[in-house]
C-alpha positions as CSV (number, residue, x, y, z in Angstrom):
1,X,-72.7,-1.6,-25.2
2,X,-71.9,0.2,-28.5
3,X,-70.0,3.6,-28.5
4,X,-69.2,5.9,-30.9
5,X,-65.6,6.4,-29.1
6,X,-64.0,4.1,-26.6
7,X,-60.8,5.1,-25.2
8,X,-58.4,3.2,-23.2
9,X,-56.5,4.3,-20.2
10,X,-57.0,6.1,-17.8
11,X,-53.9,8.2,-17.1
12,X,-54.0,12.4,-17.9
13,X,-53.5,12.3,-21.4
14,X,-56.6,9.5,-21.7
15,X,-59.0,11.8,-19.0
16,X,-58.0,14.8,-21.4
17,X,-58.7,13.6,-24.4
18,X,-62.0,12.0,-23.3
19,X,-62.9,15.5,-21.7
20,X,-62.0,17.6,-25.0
21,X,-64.1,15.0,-26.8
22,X,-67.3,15.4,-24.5
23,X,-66.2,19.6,-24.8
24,X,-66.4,19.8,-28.3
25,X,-69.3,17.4,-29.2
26,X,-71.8,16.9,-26.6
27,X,-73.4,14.4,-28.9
28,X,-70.6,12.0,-29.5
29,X,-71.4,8.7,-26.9
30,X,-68.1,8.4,-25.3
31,X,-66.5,5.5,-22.7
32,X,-63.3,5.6,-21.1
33,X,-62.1,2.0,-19.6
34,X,-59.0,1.9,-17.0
35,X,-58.0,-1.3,-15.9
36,X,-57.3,-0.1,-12.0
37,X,-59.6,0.7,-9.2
38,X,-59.2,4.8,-10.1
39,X,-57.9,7.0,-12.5
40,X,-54.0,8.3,-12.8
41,X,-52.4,4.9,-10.8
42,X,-49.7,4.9,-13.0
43,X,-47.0,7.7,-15.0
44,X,-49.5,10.2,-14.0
45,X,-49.9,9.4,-10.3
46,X,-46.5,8.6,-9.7
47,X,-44.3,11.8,-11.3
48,X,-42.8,14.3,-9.8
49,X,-45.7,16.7,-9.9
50,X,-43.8,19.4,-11.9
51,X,-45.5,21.9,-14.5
52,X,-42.9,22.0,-17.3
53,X,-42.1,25.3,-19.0
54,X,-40.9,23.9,-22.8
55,X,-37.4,25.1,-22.3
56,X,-35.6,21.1,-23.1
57,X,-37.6,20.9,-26.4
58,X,-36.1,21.0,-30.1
59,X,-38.2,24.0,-31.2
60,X,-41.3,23.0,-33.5
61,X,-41.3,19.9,-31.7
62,X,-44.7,17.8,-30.6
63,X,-43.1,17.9,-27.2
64,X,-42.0,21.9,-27.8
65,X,-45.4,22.7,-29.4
66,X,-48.1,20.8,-26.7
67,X,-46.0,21.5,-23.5
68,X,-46.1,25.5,-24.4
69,X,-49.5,25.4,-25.5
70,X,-50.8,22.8,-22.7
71,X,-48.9,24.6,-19.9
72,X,-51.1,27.8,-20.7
73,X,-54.6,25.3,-20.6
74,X,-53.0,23.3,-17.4
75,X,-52.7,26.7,-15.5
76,X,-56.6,27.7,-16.9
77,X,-57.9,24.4,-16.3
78,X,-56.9,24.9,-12.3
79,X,-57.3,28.4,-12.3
80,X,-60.9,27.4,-13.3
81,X,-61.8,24.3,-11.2
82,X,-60.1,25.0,-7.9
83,X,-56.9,22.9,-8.6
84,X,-54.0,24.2,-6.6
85,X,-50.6,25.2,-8.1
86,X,-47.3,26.6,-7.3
87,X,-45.3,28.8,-10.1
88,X,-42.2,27.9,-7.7
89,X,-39.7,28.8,-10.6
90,X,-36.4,26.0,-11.1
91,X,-33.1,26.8,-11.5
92,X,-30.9,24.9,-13.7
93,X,-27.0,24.5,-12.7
94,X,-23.7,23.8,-14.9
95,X,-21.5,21.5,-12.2
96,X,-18.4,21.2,-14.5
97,X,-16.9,22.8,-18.0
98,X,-18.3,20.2,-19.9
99,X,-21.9,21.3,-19.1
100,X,-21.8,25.3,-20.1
101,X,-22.3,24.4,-24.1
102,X,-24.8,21.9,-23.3
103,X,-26.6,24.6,-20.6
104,X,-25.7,27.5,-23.2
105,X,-28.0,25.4,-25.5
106,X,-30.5,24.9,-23.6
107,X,-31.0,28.7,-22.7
108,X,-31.5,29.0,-26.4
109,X,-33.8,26.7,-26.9
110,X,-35.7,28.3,-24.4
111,X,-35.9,31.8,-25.9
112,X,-36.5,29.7,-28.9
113,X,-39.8,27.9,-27.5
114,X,-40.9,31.4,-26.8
115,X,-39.5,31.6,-22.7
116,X,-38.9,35.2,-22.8
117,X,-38.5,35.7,-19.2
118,X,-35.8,32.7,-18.9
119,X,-32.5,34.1,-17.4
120,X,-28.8,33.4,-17.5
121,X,-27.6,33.4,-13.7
122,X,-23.9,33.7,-12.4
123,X,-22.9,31.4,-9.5
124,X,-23.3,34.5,-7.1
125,X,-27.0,35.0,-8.3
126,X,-27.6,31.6,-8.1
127,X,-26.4,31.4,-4.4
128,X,-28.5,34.6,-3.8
129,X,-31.6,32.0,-5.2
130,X,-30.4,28.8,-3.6
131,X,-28.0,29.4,-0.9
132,X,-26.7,25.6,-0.6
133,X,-27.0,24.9,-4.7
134,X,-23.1,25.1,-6.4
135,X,-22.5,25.4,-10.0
136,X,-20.8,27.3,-11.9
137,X,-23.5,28.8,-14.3
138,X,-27.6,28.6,-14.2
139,X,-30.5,29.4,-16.0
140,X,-33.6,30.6,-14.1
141,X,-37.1,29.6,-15.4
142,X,-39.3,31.1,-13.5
143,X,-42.5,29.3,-15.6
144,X,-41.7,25.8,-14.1
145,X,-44.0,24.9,-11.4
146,X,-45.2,22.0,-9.2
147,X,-48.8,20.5,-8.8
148,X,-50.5,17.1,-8.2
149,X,-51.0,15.4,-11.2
150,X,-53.9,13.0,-9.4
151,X,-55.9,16.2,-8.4
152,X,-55.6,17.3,-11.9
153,X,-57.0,13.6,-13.6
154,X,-59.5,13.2,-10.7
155,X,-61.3,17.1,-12.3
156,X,-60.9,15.7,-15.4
157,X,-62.9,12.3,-14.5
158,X,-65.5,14.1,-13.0
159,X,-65.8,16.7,-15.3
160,X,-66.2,14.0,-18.5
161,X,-68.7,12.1,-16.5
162,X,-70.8,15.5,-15.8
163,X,-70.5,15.8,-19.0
164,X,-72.4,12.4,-19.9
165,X,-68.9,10.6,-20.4
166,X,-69.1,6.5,-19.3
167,X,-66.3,5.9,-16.8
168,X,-65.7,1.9,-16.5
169,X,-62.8,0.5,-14.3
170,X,-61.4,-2.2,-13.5
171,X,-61.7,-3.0,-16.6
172,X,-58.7,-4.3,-18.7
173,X,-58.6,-4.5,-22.9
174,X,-57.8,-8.0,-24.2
175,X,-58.4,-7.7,-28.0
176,X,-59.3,-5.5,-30.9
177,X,-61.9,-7.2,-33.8
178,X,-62.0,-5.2,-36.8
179,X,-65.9,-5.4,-37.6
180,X,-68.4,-4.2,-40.0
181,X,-68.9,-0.8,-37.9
182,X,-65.8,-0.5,-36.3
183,X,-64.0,-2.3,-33.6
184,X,-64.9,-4.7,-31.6
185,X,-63.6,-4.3,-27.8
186,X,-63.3,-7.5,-26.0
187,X,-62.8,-7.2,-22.3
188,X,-62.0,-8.5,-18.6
189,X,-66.3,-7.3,-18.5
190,X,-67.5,-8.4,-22.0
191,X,-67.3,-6.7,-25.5
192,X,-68.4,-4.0,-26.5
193,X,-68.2,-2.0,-30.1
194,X,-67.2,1.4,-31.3
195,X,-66.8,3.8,-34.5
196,X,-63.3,4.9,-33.5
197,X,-60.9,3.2,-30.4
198,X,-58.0,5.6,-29.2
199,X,-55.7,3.7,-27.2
200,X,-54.1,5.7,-24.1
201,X,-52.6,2.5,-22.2
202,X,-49.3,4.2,-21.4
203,X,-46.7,1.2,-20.7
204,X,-49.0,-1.3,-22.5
205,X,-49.9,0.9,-25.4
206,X,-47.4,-1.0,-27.6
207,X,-48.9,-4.6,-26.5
208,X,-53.1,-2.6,-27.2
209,X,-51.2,-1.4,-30.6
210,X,-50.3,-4.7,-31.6
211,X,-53.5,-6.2,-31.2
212,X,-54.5,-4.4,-34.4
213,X,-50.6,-4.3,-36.2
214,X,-48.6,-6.8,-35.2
215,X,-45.8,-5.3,-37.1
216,X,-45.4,-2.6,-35.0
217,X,-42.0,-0.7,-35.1
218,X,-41.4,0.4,-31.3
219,X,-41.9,-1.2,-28.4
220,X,-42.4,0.2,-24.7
221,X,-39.4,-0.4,-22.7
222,X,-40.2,0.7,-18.6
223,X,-37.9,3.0,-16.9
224,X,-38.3,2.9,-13.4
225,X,-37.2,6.5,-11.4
226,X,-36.6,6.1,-7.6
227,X,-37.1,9.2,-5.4
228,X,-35.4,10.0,-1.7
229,X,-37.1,12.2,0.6
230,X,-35.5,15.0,2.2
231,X,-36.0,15.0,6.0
232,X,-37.9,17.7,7.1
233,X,-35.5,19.4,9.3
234,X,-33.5,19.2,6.3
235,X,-35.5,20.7,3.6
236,X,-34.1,24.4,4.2
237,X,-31.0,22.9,1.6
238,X,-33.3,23.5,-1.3
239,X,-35.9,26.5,-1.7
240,X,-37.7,25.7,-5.5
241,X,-36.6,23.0,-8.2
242,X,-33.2,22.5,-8.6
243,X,-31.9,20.3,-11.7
244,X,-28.5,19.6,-13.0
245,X,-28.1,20.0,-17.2
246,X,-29.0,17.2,-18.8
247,X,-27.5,14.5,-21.2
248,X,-28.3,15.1,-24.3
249,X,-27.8,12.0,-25.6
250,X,-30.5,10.3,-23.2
251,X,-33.7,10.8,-23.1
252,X,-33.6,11.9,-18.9
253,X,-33.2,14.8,-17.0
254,X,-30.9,13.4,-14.0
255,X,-31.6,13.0,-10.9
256,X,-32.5,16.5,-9.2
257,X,-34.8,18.2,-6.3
258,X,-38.3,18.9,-6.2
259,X,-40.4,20.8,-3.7
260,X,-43.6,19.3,-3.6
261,X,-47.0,20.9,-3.5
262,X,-48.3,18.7,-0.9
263,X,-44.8,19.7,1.2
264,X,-41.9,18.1,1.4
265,X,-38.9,18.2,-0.9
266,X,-37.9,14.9,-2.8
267,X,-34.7,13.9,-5.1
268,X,-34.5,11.7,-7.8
269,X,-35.1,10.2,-9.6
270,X,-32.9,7.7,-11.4
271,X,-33.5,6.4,-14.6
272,X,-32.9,2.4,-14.5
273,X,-34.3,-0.8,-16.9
274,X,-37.3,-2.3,-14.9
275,X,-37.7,-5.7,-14.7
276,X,-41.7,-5.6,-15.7
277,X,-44.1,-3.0,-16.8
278,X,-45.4,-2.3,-13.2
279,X,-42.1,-3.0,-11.6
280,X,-41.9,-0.2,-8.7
281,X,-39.3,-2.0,-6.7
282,X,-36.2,-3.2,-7.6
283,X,-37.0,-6.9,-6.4
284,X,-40.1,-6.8,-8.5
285,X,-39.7,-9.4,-11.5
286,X,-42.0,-10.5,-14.3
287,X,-40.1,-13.1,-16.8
288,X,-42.6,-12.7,-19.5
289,X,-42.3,-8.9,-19.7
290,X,-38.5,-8.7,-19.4
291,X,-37.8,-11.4,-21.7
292,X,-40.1,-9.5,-24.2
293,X,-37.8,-6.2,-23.7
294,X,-34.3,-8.4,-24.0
295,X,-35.6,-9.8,-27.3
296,X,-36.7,-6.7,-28.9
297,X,-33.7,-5.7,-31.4
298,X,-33.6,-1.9,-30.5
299,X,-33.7,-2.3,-27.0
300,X,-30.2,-5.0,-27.4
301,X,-29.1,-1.6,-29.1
302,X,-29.8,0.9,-27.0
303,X,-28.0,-1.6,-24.1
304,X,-24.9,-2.0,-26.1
305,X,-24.7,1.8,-26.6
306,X,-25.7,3.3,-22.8
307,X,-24.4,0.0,-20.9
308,X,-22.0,2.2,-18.6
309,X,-24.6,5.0,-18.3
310,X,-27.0,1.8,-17.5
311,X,-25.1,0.3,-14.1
312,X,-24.3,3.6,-13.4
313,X,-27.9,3.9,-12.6
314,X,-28.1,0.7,-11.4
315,X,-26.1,1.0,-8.9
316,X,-27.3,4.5,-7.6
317,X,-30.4,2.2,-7.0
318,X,-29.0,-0.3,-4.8
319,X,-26.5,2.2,-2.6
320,X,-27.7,5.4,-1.2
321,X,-24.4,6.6,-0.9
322,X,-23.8,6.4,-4.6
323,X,-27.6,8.5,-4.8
324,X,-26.3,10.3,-2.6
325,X,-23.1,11.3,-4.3
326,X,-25.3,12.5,-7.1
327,X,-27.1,14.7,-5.4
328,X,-23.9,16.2,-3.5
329,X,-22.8,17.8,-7.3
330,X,-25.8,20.3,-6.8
331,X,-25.8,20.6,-3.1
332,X,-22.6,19.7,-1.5
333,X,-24.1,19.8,2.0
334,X,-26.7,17.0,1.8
335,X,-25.5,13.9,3.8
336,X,-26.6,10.4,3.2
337,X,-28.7,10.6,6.8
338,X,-30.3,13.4,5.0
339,X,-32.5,10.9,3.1
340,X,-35.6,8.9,3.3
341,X,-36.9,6.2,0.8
342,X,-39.5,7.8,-0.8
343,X,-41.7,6.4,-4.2
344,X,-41.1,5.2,-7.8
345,X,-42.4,5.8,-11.0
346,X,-41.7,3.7,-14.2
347,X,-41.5,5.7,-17.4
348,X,-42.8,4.7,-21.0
349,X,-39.9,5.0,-23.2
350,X,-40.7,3.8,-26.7
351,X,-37.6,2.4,-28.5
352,X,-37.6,1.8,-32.5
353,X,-36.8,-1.5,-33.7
354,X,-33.8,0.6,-34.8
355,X,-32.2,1.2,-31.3
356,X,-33.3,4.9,-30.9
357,X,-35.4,6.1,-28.3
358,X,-38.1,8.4,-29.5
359,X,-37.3,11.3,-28.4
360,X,-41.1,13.1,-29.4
361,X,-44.5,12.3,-28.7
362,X,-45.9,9.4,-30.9
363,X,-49.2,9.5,-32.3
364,X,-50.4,6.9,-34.8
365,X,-53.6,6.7,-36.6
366,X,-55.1,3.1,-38.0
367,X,-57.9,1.9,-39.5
368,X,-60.9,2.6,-36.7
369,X,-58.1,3.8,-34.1
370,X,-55.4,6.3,-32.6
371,X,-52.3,5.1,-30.8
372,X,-50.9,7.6,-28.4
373,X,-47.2,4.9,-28.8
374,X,-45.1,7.5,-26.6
375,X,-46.1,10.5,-24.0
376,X,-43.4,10.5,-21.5
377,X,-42.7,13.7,-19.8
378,X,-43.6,16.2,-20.7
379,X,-46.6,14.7,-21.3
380,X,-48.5,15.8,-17.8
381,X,-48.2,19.1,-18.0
382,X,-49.1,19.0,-22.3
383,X,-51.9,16.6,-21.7
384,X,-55.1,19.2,-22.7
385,X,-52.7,20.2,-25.2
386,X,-52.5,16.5,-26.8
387,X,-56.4,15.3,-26.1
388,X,-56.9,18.6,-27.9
389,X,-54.9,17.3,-30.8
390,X,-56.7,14.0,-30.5
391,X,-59.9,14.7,-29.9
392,X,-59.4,16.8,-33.7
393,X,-58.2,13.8,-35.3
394,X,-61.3,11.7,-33.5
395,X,-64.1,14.2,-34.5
396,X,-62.8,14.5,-38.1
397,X,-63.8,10.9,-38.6
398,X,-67.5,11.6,-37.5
């Protein structure tokens, strides 16, 4: 079939730019493809489900700029369609000296992303928020809230589809043909041909990219992030979202807790190298894929730089007690019995061939396509914020 857009992938930043698409221009013949049996199997269905407020961001960022302006058209998206949300608030926690600048930072950033109602919190307030948290200084951000990303992408499907958008899964890209009126799309179903191709594939957006430039200059390297659950008579320790301050130097938040909107309270997760691009457990190999990540120059840099950080993760993966441990900086009281395995994400970290890891959202335009080449968090909760962005830089070519 021909169409004047294909997009591939099905995760939330694919369903949203397919949706603002269809929104905009009625008209424009439109087909999503997604490889898996349903939508959001992937980054989107297996985060921690939190809306984030924008505080982290360098101001005038992509990921500053989309998560304040997609965190206004989340909430209006669920407030309109019956998708349920919790506004639970987070507090962020200083555990030692070396933390205040960083967190002292951070609060400006904040202010400086517009988070007017952000607030510095002594250890006493904080304890008056979350009576089994310690630190020694917090901010409170009441914007940060929790919701389930699936619910989200599963609106967004059928909303595209009411919309007269083509939904095709199972349905995996294999190659890109540059052709007289645009791409050609060969698939595990056929080919078919379009005007314009956005590629959406998440973890195998840098192998879709290459199909067109084989040059490219990042690569996706998969992060895998392991959650605990907290046991249910055991879930009084944390009241909202608690998160320790970040390393600024790496591009994850560390492991913390999350109420959940479903119920429950999880922590994690981790951050460590996964052995494959679908690797959810840590006994899950595929050669091909690894030896692809070993080989790529910047990721050999990025190892030789964060190597301690690296089995410092790696080994909070094999032993709970060193998870444990971890968790024990922001809530003393939490006990290795305290835990239950719970799931795993993997992440999309794009890494340059010059051994930085992109720290922004990556959008590339091509002859007859868009590459979305990195949307890691925040990218959930700025997804209508991005497919607005795309959907622009579609329609302008029409």
């Amino acid at each position: 079939m021909d169409f004047d857009i294909i997009i591939a992938g099905g995760g939330i930043v694919g369903l949203a730019t397919a949706l603002k698409i269809k929104e905009k221009n009625s008209h424009i013949k439109v087909a999503l493809i997604e490889k898996e049996k349903s939508v959001a199997q992937h980054q989107t269905g297996n985060n921690s489900g939190v809306i984030h407020s924008g505080i982290y961001y360098k101001p005038g960022s992509l990921k500053a700029t989309n998560c304040i302006k997609g965190y206004d058209m989340l909430l209006d998206f669920c407030n309109r369609h019956g998708v349920a949300y919790n506004l639970c608030g987070k507090v962020i926690v200083a555990t030692q000296p070396s933390e205040l600048i960083i967190l002292e930072n951070i609060f400006k950033r904040g202010l400086e992303n517009g988070l007017s109602k952000i607030e510095k919190i002594s250890p006493q307030q904080l304890k008056e928020r979350e009576p089994h948290v310690s630190g020694l200084d917090a901010i409170y951000v009441p914007y940060t809230g929790i919701i389930d990303y699936k619910a989200v992408s599963n609106k967004m499907a059928e909303l595209f589809q009411q919309k007269g958008g083509v939904l095709r899964l199972e349905e995996k890209v294999l190659d890109l043909k540059d052709v007289p009126s645009g791409i050609a799309i060969e698939t595990t179903k056929g080919t078919s041909q379009t005007k314009l191709f956005i590629n959406c594939g998440g973890v195998y957006c840098d192998y879709i990219a290459r199909m067109q430039n084989a040059k490219l200059d990042v690569q996706i390297i998969p992060f895998r992030g392991e959650y605990y659950e907290i046991k249910p008579e055991k879930q009084y320790l944390v009241k909202t979202l608690v998160y320790p301050v970040p390393d600024p130097n790496f591009p994850f938040l560390g492991v913390h807790f999350t109420n959940m909107i479903q119920g429950g309270v999880e922590a994690g997760p981790n951050a460590v190298f996964a052995f494959g691009k679908e690797s959810y457990k840590n006994t899950n190999f595929h050669f091909g894929e690894t030896m692809e990540s070993l080989a790529w120059p910047g990721f050999r840099k990025v190892a030789a730089k964060y190597w301690k950080t690296g089995l410092g993760e790696y080994y909070r993966s094999f032993s709970k007690a060193a998870f444990t441990k971890a968790l024990q900086k922001l809530v003393p009281e939490i006990k290795e019995d305290d835990l239950m395995p719970g799931g795993a994400g993997i992440r999309a970290q794009a890494c340059h061939r010059d051994g930085s890891l992109l720290d922004d959202f990556c959008i590339e335009e091509m002859k007859n396509s868009i590459h979305v080449l990195n949307a890691p968090s925040p990218a959930a909760t700025s997804s209508l914020s991005i497919g607005d962005s795309i959907s622009d830089m579609a329609l302008k070519r029409f």
